[in-house]
C-alpha positions in Angstrom: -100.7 50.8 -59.2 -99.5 52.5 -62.3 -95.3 53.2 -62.0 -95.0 56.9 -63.1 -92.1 57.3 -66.2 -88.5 57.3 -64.4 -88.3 61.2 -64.8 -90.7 61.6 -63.0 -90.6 59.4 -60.0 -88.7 61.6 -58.1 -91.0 64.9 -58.8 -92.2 66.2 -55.6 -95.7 66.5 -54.5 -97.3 69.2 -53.2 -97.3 67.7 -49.9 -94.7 65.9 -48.3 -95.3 62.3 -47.4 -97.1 62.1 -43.7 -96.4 58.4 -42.7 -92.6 57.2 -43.4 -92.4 53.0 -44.6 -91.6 50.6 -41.1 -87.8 49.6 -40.3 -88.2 46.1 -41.4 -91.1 45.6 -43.1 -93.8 43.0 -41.2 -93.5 40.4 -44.4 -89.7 40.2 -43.3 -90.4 39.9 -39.7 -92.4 36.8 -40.1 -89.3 35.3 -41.7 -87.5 35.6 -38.3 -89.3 33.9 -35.5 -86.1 33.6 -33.4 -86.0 37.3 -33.9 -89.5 38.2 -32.6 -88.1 39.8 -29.0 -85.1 42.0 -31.0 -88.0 43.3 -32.4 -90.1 44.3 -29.6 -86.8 46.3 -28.6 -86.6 47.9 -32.3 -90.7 48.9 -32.1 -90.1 50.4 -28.3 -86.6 51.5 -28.6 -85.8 52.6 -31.9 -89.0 53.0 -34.3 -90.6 56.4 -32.6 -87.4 58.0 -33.3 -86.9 56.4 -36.8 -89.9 57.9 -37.5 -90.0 61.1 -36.6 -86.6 62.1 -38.0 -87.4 60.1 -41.5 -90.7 62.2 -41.9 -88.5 65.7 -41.3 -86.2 64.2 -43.6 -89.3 63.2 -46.2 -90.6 66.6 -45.8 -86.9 68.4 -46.6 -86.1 66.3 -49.4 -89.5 67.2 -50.6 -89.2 70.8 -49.9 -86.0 71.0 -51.7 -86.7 69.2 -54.7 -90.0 71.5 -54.8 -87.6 74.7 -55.1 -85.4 73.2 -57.5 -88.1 72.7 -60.1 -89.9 76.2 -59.0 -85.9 77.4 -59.8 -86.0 75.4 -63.1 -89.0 77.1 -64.2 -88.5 80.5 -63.0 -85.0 80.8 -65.4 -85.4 83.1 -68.6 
């Protein structure tokens, strides 16, 4: 995957990001057997929520930094 330049990493797109990344990623998990049941709790307990308020947030940020460059390029 190409990296875009650091200016631009942060641009928004046109649409907002529809899936958000997991709580701990499933790489990590496997490095904590011990912790396999703390993270049945996380995945019934905790990840729907995580979710859903992490893809309004996505969508916001997005939004915002949207207006700010349609702000930018609006000035005279």
């Amino acid at each position: 995957m190409v990296r875009p330049p650091p200016l631009l990493a942060r641009f928004p797109a046109l649409r907002a990001p529809a899936a958000s990344a997991p709580v701990i990623p499933a790489g990590r998990r496997a490095a904590y057997p011990a912790l396999a049941a703390d993270f049945e709790v996380l995945d019934r307990e905790l990840t729907p929520a995580f979710e859903r308020y992490d893809a309004e947030a996505l969508r916001d940020q997005n939004r915002y930094r949207r207006q700010q460059v349609l702000i930018l390029l609006g000035r005279p």
